[in-house]
Backbone as CSV, one residue per row, in Angstrom:
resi,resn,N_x,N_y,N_z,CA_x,CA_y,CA_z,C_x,C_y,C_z
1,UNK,0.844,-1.169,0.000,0.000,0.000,0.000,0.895,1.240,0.000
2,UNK,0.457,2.325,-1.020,1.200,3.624,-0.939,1.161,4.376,0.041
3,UNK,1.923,5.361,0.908,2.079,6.087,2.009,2.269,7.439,1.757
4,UNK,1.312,8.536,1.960,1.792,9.259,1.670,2.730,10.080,1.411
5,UNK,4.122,9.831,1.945,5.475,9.799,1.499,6.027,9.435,0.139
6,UNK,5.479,8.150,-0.255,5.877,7.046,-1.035,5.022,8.500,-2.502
7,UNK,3.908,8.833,-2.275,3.393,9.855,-3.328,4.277,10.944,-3.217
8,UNK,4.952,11.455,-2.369,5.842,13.081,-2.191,6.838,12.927,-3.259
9,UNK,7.171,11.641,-2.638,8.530,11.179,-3.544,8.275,10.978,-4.651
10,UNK,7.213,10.804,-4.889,7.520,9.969,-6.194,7.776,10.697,-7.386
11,UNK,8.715,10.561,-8.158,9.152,11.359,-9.707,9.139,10.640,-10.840
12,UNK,8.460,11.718,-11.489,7.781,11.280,-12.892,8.971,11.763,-13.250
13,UNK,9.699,10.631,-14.801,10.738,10.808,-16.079,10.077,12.218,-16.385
14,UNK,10.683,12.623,-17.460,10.696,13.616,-18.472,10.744,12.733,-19.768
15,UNK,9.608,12.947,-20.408,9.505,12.576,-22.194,9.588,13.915,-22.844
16,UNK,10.122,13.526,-24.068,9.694,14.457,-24.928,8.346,15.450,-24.889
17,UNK,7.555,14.895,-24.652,6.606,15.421,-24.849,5.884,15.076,-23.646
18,UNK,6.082,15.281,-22.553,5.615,15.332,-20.989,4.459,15.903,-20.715
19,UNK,4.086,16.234,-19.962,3.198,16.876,-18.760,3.785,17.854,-18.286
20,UNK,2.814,18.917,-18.137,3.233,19.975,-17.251,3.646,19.777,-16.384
21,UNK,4.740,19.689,-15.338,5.541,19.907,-14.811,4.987,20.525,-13.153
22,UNK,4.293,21.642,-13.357,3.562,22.101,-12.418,2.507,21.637,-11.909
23,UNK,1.663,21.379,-13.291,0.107,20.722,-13.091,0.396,19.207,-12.391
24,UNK,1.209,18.593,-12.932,1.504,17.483,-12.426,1.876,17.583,-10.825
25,UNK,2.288,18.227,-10.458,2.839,18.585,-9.118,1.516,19.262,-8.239
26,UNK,0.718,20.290,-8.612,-0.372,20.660,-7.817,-1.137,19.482,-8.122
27,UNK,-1.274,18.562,-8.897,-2.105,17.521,-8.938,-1.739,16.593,-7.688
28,UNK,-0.208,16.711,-7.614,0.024,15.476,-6.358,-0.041,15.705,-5.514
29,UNK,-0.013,17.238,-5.382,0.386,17.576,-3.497,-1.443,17.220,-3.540
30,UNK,-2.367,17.691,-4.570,-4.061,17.382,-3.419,-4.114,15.649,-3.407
31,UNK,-3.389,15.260,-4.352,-3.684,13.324,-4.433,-3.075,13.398,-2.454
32,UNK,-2.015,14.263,-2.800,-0.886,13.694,-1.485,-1.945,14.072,-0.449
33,UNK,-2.128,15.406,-0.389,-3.158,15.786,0.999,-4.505,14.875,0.978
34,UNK,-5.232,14.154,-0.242,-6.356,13.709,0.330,-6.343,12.303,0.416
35,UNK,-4.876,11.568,0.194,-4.832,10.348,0.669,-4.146,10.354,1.848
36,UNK,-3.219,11.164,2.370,-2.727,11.344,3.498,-3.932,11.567,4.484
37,UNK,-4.847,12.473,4.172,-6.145,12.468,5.145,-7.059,11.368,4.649
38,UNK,-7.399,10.510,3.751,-7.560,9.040,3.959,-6.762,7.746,4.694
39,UNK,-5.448,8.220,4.993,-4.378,7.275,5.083,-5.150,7.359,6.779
40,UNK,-4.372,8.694,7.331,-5.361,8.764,8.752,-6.702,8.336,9.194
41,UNK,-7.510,8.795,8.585,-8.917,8.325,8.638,-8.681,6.474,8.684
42,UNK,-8.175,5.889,7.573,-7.719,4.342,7.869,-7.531,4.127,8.802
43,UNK,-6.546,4.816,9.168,-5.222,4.561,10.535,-6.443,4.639,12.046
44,UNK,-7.014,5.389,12.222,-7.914,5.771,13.161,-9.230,4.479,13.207
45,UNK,-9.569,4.502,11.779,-10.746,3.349,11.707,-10.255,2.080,12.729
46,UNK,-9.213,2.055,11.967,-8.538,0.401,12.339,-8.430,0.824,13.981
47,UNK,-7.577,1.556,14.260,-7.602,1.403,16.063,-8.560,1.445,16.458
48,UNK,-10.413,2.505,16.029,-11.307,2.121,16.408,-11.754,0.733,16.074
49,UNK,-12.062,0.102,15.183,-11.993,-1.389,15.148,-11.487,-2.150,16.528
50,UNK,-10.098,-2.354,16.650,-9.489,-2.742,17.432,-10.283,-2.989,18.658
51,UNK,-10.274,-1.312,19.333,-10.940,-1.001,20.250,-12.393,-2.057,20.843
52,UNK,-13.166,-1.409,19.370,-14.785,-1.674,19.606,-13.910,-3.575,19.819
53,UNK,-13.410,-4.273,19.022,-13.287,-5.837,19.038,-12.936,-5.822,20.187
54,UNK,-11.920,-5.447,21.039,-11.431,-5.810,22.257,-12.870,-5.715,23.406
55,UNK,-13.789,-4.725,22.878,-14.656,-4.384,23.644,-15.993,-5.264,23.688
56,UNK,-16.133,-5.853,22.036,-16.728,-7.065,21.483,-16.658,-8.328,22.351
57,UNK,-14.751,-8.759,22.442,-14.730,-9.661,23.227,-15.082,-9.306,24.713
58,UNK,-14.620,-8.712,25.298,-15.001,-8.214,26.457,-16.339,-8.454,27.166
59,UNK,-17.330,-7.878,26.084,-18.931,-7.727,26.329,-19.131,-9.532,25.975
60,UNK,-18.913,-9.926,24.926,-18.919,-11.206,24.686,-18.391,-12.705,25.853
61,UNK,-17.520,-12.470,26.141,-16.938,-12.888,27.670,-17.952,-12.368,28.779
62,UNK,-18.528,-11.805,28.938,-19.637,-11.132,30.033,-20.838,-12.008,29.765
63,UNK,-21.087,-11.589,28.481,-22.311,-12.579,28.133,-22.231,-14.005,28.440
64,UNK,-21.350,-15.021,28.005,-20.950,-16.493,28.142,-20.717,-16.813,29.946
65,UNK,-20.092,-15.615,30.878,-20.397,-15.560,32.324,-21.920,-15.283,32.490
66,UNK,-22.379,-14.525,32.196,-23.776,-14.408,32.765,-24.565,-15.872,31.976
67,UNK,-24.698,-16.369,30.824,-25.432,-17.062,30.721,-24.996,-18.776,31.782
68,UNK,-23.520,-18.670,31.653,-23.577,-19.371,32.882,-23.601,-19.405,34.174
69,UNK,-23.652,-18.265,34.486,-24.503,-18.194,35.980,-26.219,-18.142,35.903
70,UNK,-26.438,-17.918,34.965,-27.635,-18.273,34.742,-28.524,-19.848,34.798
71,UNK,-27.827,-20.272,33.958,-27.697,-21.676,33.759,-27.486,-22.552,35.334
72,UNK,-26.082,-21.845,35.819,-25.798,-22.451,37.519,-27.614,-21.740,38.070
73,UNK,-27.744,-20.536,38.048,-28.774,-20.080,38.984,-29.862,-21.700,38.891
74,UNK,-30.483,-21.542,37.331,-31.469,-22.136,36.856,-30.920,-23.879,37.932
75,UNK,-30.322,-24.228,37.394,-29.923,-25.825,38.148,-29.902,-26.047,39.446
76,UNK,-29.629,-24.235,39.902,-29.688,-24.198,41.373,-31.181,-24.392,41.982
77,UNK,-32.056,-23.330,41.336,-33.320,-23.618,41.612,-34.119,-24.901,41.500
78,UNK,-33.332,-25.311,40.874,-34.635,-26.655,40.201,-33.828,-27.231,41.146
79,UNK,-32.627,-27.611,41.877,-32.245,-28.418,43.369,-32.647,-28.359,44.462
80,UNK,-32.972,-26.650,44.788,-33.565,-26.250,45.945,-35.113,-26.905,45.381
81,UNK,-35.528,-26.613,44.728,-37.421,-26.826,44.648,-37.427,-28.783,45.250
82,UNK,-36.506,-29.133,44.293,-36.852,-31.030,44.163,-36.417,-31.012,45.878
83,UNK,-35.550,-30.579,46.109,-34.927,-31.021,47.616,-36.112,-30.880,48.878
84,UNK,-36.662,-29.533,48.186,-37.877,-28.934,48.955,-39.102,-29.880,48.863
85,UNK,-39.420,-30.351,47.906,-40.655,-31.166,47.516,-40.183,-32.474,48.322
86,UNK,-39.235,-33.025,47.747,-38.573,-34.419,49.181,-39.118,-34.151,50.300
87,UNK,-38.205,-33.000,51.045,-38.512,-32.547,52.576,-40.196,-32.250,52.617
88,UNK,-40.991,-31.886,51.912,-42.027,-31.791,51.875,-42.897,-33.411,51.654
89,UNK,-42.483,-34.365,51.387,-43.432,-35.371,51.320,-42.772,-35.929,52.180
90,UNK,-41.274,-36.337,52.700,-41.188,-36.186,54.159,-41.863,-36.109,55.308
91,UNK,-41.584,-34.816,55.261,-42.580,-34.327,56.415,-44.306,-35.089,56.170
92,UNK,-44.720,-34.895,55.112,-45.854,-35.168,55.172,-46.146,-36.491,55.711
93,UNK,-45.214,-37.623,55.373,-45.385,-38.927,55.692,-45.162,-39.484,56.899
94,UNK,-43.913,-38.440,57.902,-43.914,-38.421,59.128,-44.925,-37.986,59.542
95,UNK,-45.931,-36.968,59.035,-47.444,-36.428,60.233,-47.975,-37.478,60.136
96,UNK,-48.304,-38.224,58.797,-49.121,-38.847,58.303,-48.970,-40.734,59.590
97,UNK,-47.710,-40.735,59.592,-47.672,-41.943,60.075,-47.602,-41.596,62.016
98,UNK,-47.440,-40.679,62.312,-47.772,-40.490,63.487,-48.978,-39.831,63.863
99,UNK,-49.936,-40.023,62.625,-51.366,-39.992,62.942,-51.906,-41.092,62.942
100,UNK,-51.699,-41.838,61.892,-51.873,-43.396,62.766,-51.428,-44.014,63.683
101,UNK,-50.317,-44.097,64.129,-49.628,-43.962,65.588,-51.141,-43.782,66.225
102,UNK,-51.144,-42.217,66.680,-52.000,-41.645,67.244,-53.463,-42.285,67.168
103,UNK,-53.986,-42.575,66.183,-55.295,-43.001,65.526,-54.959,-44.650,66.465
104,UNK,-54.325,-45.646,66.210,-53.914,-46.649,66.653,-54.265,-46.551,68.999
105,UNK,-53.194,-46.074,68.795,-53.295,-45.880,70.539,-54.808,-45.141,70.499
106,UNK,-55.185,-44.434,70.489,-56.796,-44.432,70.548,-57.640,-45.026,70.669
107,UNK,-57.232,-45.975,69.895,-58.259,-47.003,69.739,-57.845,-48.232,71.167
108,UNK,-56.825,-48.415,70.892,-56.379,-49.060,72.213,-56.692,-48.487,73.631
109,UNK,-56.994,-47.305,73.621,-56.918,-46.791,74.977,-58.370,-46.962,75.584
110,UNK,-59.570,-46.723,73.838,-60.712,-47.106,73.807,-61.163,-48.059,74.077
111,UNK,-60.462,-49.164,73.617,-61.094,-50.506,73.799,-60.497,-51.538,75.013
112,UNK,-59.149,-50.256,75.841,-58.829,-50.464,77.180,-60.436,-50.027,78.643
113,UNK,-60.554,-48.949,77.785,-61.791,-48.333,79.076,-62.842,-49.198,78.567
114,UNK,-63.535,-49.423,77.470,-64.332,-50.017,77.031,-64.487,-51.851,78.075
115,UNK,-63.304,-51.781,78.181,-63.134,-53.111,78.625,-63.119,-52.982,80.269
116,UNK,-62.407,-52.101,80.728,-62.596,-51.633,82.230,-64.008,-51.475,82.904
117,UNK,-64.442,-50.730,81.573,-66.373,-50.440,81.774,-67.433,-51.772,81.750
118,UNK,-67.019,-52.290,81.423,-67.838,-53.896,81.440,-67.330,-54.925,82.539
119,UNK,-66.180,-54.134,83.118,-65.514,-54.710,84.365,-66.662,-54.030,85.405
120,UNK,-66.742,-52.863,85.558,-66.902,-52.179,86.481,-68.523,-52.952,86.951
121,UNK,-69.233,-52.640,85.540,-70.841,-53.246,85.152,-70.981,-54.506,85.733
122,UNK,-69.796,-55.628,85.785,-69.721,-56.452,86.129,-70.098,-56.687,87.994
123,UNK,-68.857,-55.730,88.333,-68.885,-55.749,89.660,-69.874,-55.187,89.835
124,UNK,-70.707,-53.920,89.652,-71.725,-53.156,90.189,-72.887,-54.085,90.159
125,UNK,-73.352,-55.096,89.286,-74.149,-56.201,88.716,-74.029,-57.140,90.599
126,UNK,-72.352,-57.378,90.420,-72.324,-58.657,91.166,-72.907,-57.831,92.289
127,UNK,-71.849,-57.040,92.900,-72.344,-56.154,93.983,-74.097,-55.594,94.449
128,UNK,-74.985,-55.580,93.733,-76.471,-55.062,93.636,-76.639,-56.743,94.010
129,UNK,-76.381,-57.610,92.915,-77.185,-59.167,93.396,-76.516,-59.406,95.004
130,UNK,-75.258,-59.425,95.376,-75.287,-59.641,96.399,-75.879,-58.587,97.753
131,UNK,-76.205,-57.441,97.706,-76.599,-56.477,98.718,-77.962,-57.109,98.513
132,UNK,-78.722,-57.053,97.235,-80.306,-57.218,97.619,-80.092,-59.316,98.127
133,UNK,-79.670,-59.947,97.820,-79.326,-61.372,99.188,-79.554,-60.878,99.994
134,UNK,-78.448,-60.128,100.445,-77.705,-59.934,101.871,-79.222,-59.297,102.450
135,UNK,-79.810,-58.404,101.945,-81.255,-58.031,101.949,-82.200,-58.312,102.233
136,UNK,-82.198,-59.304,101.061,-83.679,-60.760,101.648,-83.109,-61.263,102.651
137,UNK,-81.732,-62.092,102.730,-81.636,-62.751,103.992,-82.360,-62.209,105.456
138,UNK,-82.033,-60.514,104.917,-81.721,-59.993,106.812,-83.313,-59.764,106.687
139,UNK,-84.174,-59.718,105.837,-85.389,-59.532,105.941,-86.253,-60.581,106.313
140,UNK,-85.521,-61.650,105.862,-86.135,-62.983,106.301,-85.934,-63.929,107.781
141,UNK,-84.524,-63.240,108.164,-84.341,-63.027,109.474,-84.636,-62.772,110.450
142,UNK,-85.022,-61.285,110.292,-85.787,-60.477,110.838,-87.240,-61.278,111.024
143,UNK,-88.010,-61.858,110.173,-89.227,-62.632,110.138,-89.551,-63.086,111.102
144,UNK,-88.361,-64.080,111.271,-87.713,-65.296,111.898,-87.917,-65.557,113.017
145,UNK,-87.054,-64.699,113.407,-86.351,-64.397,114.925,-85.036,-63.437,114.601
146,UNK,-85.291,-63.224,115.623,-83.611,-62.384,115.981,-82.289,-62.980,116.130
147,UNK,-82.485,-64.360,116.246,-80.882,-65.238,116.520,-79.839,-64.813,116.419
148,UNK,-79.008,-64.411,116.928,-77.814,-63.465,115.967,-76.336,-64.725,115.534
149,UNK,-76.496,-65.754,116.191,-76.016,-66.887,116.024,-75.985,-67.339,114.500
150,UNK,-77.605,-67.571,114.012,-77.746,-67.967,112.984,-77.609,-66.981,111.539
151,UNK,-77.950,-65.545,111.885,-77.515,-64.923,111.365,-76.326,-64.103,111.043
152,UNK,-75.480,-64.578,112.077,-73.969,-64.763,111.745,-73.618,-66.179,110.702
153,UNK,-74.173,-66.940,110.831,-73.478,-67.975,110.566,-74.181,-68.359,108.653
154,UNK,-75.263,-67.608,108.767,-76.116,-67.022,107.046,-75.186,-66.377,106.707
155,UNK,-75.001,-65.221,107.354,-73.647,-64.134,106.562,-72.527,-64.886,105.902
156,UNK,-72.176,-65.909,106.677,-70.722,-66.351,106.209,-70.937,-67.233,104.971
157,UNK,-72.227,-68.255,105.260,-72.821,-68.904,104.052,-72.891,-68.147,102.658
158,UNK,-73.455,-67.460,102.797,-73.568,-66.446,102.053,-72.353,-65.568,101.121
159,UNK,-71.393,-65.588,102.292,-70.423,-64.584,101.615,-69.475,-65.700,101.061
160,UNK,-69.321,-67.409,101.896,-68.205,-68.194,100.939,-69.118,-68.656,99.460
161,UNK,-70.477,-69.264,99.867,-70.697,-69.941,99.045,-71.459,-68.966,97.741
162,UNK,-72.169,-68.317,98.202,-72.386,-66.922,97.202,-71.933,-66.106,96.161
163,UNK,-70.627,-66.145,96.186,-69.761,-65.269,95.802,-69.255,-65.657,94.501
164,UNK,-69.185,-67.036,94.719,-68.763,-67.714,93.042,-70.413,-67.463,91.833
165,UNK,-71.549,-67.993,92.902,-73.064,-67.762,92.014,-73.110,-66.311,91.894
166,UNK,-72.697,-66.030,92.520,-73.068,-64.310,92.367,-72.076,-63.838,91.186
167,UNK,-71.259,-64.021,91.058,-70.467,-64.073,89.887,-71.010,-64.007,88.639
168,UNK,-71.088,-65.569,88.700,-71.598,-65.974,87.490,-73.031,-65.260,86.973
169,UNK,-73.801,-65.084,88.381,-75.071,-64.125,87.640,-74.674,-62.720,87.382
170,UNK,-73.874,-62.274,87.853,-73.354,-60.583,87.254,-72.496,-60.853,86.275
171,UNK,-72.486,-61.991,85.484,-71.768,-61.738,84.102,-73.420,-62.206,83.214
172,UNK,-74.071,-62.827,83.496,-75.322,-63.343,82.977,-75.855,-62.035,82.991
173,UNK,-76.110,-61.584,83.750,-76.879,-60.041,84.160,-75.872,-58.691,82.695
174,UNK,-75.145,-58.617,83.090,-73.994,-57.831,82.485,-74.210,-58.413,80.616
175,UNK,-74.138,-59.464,80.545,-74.619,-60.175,78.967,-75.902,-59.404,78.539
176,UNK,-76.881,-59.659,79.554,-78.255,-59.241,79.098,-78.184,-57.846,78.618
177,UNK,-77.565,-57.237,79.695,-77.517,-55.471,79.479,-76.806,-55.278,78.376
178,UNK,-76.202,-55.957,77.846,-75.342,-55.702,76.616,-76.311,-55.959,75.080
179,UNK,-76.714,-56.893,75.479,-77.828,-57.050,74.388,-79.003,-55.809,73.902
180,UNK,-79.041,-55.529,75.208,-80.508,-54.265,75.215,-79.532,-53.382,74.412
């Protein structure tokens, strides 16, 4: 490529029959001045070039970081969410199974009193059959005579041999009530 120097210098032969001499010369100095102020204008382009490319890569390198932190963000989220949804059915399956737990002993504790209560019915059963005995006896006693001999000695009848029948009718008794 020519330099504007390389045009200052440069000398045209002499022919016979030449070119003006002058004209030729004001012709070069404007070739010279308006490629010399093209030569610059080049010269300037190109370092802007340069520039803007260095700045190209630059911005370009920014971009390829951000889309991979983006990318990290994105992978990040979708770890936290799945990790979250785990801990979330987790948890759920721990309430869930210590509500049956819970639901379970309930029922046990239910069908503990439930069972205490048909105890109790039992005794209150046996207990009523034996007071109204003990009842008739002393009423029939009373009828009697007063003996206190013999009605000591009813009491005890009563309370060894009684106690097994009396039983057995406060679970007979206790059956019935269950039926109603």
């Amino acid at each position: 490529m020519l330099t504007p120097v390389d045009l200052e210098t440069m000398v045209f032969r002499r022919g016979i029959r030449g070119y003006r001499t002058q004209e030729v010369q004001n012709f070069m100095r404007r070739i010279t001045a308006d490629y010399e102020k093209l030569y610059k204008e080049n010269f300037d382009l190109k370092e802007k070039i340069e520039h803007y490319e260095d700045r190209l890569k630059n911005y370009n390198e920014m971009e390829e970081t951000l889309k991979n932190t983006l990318c990290m963000a994105q992978e990040t989220a979708k770890d936290v969410r799945l990790s979250a949804e785990k801990q979330a059915e987790v948890i759920l399956r721990e309430a869930q199974n210590r509500t049956e737990e819970m639901k379970l002993r309930v029922r046990e504790e239910i069908q503990t009193e439930l069972q205490n209560l048909a105890e109790l019915k039992q005794q209150v059963e046996l207990f009523r059959i034996q007071f109204k005995r003990f009842l008739q006896t002393l009423i029939e006693m009373a009828d009697r005579s007063l003996d206190l001999d013999e009605i000591w000695e009813k009491m005890m009848d009563l309370d060894r041999g009684e106690s097994s029948r009396g039983l057995k009718e406060a679970a007979a008794a206790s059956d019935e009530y269950k039926l109603e």
